[in-house]
C-alpha positions in Angstrom: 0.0 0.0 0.0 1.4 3.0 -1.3 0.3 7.2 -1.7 1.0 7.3 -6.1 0.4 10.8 -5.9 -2.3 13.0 -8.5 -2.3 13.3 -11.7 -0.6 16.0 -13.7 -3.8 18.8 -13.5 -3.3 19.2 -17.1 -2.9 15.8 -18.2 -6.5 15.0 -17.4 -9.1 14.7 -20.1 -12.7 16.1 -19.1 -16.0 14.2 -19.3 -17.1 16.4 -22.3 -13.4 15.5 -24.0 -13.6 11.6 -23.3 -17.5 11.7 -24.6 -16.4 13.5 -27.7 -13.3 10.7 -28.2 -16.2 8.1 -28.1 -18.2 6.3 -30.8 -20.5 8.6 -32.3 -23.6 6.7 -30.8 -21.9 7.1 -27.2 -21.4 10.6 -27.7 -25.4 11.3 -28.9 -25.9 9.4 -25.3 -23.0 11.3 -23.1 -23.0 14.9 -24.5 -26.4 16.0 -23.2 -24.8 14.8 -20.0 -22.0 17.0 -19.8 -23.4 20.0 -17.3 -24.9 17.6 -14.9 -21.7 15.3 -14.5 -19.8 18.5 -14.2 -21.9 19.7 -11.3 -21.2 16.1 -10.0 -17.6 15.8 -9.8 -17.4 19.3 -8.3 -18.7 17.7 -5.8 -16.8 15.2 -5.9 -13.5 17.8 -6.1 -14.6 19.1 -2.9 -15.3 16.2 -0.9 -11.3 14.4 -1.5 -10.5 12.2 -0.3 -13.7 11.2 1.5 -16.0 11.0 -1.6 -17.5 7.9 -0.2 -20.3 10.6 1.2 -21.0 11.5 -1.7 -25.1 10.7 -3.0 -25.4 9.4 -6.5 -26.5 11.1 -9.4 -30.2 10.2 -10.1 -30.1 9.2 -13.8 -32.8 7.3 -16.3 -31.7 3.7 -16.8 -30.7 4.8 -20.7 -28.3 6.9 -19.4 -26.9 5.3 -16.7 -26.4 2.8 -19.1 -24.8 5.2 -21.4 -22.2 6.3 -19.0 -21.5 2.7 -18.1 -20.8 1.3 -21.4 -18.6 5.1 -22.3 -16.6 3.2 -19.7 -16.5 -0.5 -20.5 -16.0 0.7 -24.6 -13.7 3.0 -25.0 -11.9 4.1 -27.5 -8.4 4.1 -28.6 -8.9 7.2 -28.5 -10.2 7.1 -25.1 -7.5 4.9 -24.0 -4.8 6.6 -25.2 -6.3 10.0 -22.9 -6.4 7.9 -19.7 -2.8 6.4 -20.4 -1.3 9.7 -20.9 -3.4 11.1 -17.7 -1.5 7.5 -15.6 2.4 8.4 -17.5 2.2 11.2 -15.4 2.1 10.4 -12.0 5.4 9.7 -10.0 8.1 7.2 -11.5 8.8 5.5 -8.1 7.2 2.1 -8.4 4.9 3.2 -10.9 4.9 -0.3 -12.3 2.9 -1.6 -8.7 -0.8 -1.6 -7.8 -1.0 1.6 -5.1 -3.4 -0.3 -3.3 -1.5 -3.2 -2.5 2.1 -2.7 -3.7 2.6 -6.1 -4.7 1.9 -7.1 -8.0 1.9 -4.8 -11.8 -1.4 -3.0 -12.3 -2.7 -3.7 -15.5 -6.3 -2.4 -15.2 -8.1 0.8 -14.4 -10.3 0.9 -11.7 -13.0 3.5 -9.9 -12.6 5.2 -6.8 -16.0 4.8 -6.9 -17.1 2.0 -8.7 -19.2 2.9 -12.0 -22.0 0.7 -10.6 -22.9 2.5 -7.8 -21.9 5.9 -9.4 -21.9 5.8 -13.1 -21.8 9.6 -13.3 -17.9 8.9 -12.2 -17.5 6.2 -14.4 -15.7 8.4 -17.6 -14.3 10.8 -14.8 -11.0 10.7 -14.7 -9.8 11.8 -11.3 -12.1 8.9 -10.2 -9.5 6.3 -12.1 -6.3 4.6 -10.7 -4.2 1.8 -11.7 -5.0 -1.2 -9.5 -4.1 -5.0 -10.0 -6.2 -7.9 -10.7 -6.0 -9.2 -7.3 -7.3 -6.0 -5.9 -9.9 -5.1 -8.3 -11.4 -8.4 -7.4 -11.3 -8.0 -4.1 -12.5 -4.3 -4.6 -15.2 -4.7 -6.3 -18.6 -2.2 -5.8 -17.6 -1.5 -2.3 -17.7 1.9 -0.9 -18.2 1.6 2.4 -19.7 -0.6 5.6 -21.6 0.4 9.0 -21.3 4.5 6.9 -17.4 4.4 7.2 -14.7 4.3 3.9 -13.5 0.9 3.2 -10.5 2.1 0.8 -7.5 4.3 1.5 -7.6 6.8 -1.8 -4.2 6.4 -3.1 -4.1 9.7 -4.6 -3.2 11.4 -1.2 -3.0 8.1 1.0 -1.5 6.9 3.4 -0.8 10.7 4.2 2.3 10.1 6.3 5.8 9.1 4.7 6.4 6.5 7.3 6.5 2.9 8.7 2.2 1.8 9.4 2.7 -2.3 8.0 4.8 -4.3 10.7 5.8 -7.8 10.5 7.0 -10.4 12.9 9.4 -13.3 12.3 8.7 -16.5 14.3 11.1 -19.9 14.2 8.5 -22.8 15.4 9.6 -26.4 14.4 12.8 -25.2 12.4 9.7 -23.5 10.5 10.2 -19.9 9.8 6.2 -17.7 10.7 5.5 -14.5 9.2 2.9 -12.0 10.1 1.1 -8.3 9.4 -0.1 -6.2 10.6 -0.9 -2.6 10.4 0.4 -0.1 12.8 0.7 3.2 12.4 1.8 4.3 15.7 0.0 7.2 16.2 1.0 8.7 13.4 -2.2 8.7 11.1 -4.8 10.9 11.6 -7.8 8.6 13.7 -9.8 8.5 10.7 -7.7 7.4 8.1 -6.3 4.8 10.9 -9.8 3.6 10.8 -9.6 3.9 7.1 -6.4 1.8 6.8 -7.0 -1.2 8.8 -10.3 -1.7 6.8 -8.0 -1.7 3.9 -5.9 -3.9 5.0 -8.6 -6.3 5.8 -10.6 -5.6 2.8 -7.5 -6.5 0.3 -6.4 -9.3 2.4 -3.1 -8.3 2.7 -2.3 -9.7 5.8 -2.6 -13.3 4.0 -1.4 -11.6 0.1 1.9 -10.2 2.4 2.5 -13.4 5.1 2.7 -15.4 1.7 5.1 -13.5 -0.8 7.3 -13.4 2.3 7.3 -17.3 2.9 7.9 -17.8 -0.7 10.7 -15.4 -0.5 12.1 -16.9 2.4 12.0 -20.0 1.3 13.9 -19.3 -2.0 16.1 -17.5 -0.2 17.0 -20.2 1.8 17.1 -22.9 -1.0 19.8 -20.4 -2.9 22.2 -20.4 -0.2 22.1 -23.9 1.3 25.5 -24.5 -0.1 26.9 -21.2 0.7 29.2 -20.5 3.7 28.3 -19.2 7.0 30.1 -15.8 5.6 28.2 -15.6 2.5 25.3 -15.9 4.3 25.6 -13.6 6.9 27.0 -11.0 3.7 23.8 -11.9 1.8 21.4 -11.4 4.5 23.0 -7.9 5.8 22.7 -6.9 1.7 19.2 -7.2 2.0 18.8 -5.6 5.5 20.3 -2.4 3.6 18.9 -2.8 0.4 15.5 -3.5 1.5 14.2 0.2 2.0 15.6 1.3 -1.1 14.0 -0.4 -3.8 10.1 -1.5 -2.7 7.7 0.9 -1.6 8.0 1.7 2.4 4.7 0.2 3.1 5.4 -2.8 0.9 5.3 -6.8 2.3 9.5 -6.8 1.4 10.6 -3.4 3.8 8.3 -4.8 6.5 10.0 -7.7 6.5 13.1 -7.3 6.3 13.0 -4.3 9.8 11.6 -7.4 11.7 14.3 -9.5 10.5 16.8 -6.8 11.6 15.5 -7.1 15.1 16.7 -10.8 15.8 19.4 -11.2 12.6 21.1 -14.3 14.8 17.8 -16.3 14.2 17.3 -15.8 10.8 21.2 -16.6 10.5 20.3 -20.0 12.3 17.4 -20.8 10.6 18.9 -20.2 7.1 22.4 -22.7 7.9 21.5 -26.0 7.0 20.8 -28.8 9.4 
């Protein structure tokens, strides 16, 4: 889980610019819609990053319809719009879903899903890369008991520090990983709130605990036959590296600052027996 940053202010396309780049059928459907879905994401400007409160716009099935397949069939036209709008947000581990920091994010996916809102569906502030894994997970959820499910990764998490903590076990000559989210005060109490149903949501706990075991594991595996010294020069590369090259909040940084805390029993559990 990562803040990506906005988008470049003039990098992103309008409703009445994506509804002219449609088919000319789509367009007959989205044009008369332009001033209303204008007076909608003004809203929607002024509510960030809690749009979740946000009411939907009441619309006639043939156009909520309409705004939905805008969406679903766009253009290359379209497309090539929204990817320019996505090349420019930050180059740091652009290539990583925002929401989860683990795996490439080869889709597009609503802030507030086009289901529930389809007034937002060809608005392009309302779009951010996401993977597979997460869009699945995602899906038309908004929010449970009144309160935001999602961090919005446009200006969350809002701190630049540690809030996912592991912890390294050794049961059985069996290494134990674990996460959780802790922010130690540092988040402001709603976005805490916000964060650890995020974490639950995505089931990152379970998407982190694994990538780390597998990583372990193959870690292991590549240095049975190494010696005690390439070991222990192997491990401490990664202590350093760790940091620099995944996203703070990411499964592999969280890992590796619990490893630091007991480096002598990852040493042991990674000599052969």
């Amino acid at each position: 889980m990562r803040r990506q940053g906005a988008y470049d202010a003039d990098s992103i396309p309008s409703f009445a610019d994506l509804a002219d780049a449609s088919t000319a059928d789509r367009a007959a459907l989205l044009t008369p819609l332009v001033a209303r879905v204008r007076r909608a994401t003004r809203r929607y400007d002024a509510a960030l990053p809690d749009v979740h409160v946000l009411r939907a716009m009441r619309c006639t099935p043939e156009e909520r319809k309409g705004l939905i397949d805008g969406y679903d069939g766009r253009t290359v036209a379209m497309k090539r719009a929204l990817a320019g709008m996505c090349a420019t947000l930050p180059d740091e581990n652009a290539d990583l879903c925002p929401y989860c920091s683990l795996d490439q994010n080869p889709d597009l996916d609503h802030v507030l899903p086009k289901a529930v809102f389809p007034e937002f569906a060809l608005y392009a502030p309302n779009l951010v890369p996401i993977c597979t894994v997460c869009n699945r997970k995602k899906l038309n959820v908004v929010r449970s008991a009144g309160d935001r499910v999602l961090l919005n990764p446009a200006f969350e998490p809002s701190v630049d520090e540690p809030i996912v903590e592991a912890q390294v076990a050794y049961r059985g000559g069996q290494v134990v990983v674990t996460y959780r989210l802790d922010d130690h005060g540092q988040l402001p109490v709603e976005e805490r709130g916000v964060a650890r149903r995020h974490f639950a949501r995505l089931g990152l706990a379970g998407r982190y605990r694994k990538r780390a075991h597998g990583y372990l594991a193959a870690l292991k595996t590549n240095l049975r036959n190494r010696s005690g010294e390439v070991r222990e020069a192997a491990l401490r590369t990664k202590l350093e590296g760790a940091a620099l090259f995944a996203p703070l909040n990411g499964w592999e940084p969280a890992l590796f600052r619990a490893i630091e805390d007991d480096v002598p029993a990852m040493l042991t559990w990674l000599t052969p027996r």
